[in-house]
C-alpha positions in Angstrom: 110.0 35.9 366.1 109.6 32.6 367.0 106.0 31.1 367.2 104.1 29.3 369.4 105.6 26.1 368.4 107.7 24.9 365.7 106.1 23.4 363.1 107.7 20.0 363.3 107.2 20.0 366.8 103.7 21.7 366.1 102.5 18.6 363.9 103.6 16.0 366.4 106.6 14.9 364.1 109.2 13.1 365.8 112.6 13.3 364.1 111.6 16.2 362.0 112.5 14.3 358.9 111.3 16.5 355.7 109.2 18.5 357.9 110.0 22.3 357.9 112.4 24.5 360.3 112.2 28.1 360.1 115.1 28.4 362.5 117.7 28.6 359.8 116.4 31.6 358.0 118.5 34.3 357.4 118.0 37.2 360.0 116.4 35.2 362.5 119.6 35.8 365.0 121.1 38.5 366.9 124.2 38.3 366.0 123.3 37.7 362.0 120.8 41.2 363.0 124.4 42.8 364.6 126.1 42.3 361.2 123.7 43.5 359.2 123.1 47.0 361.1 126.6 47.4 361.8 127.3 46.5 357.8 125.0 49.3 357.1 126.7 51.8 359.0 124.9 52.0 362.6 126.7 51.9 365.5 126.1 50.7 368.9 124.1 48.2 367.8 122.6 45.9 370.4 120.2 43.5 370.7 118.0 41.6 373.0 114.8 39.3 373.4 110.8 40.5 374.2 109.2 37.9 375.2 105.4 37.7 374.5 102.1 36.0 374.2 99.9 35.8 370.9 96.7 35.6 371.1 94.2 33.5 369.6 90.4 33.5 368.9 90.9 29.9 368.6 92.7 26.8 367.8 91.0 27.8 363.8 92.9 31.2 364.2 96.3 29.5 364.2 95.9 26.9 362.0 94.7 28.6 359.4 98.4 29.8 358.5 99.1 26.6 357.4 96.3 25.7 354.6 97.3 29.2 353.2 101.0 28.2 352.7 102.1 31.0 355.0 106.2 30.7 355.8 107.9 27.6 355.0 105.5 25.0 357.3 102.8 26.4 355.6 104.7 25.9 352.0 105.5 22.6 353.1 101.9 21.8 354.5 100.1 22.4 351.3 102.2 20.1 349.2 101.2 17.2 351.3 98.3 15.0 350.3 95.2 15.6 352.0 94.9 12.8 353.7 98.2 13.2 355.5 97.1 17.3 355.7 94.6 15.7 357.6 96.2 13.6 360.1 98.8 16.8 360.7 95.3 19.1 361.8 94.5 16.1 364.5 97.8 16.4 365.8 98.2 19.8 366.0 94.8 20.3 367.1 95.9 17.7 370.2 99.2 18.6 370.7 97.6 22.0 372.1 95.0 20.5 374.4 92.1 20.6 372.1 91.1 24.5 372.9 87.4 25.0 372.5 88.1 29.0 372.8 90.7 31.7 372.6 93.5 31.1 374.1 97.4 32.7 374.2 100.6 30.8 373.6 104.2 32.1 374.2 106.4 33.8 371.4 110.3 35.4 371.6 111.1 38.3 369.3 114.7 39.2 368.1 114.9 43.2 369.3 117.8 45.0 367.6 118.4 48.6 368.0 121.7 51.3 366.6 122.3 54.5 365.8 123.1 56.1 362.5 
């Protein structure tokens, strides 16, 4: 699935730099999803997209993710100093308009189905 935003992207980082990128995680593709399935013996495997919204109670729903080291931005954000852990919140917390209740953002899921 891919989230809301990416977390470079998510923290305001230009350039991405040392910043994390979940995008190159294995199974995260449809064809990498094909092989697999079809390596495990299922046939007519296909795939496609569902598009979604995830909701939020608000903008402390989402970022908490992050402080708690969950997937590799969140990994990434706890090891920098809290100062800078900081500065990243202010972005983030701007980049999405400042929400001062629940709101919804826009994710994409990898479907993949086959037959044994």
């Amino acid at each position: 699935m891919t989230g809301p935003v990416r977390p470079y992207e998510a923290f305001g980082i230009s350039g991405r730099g040392t910043a994390p990128d979940d995008g190159g995680l294995p199974l995260r593709t449809a064809p990498q999803l094909v092989a697999l399935w079809s390596g495990a013996g299922l046939s007519d495997v296909r795939t496609g997209s569902i598009d979604l919204d995830v909701d939020y109670d608000g903008f402390d729903d989402l970022w908490s993710m992050f402080p708690a080291g969950v997937g590799p931005a969140g990994t990434w954000f706890v090891a920098q100093p809290e100062d800078r852990r900081a500065a990243l919140r202010e972005a983030f917390l701007e980049r999405l308009g400042r929400p001062q209740a629940g709101f919804s953002l826009p994710a994409r899921v990898v479907a993949v189905v086959g037959r044994a």
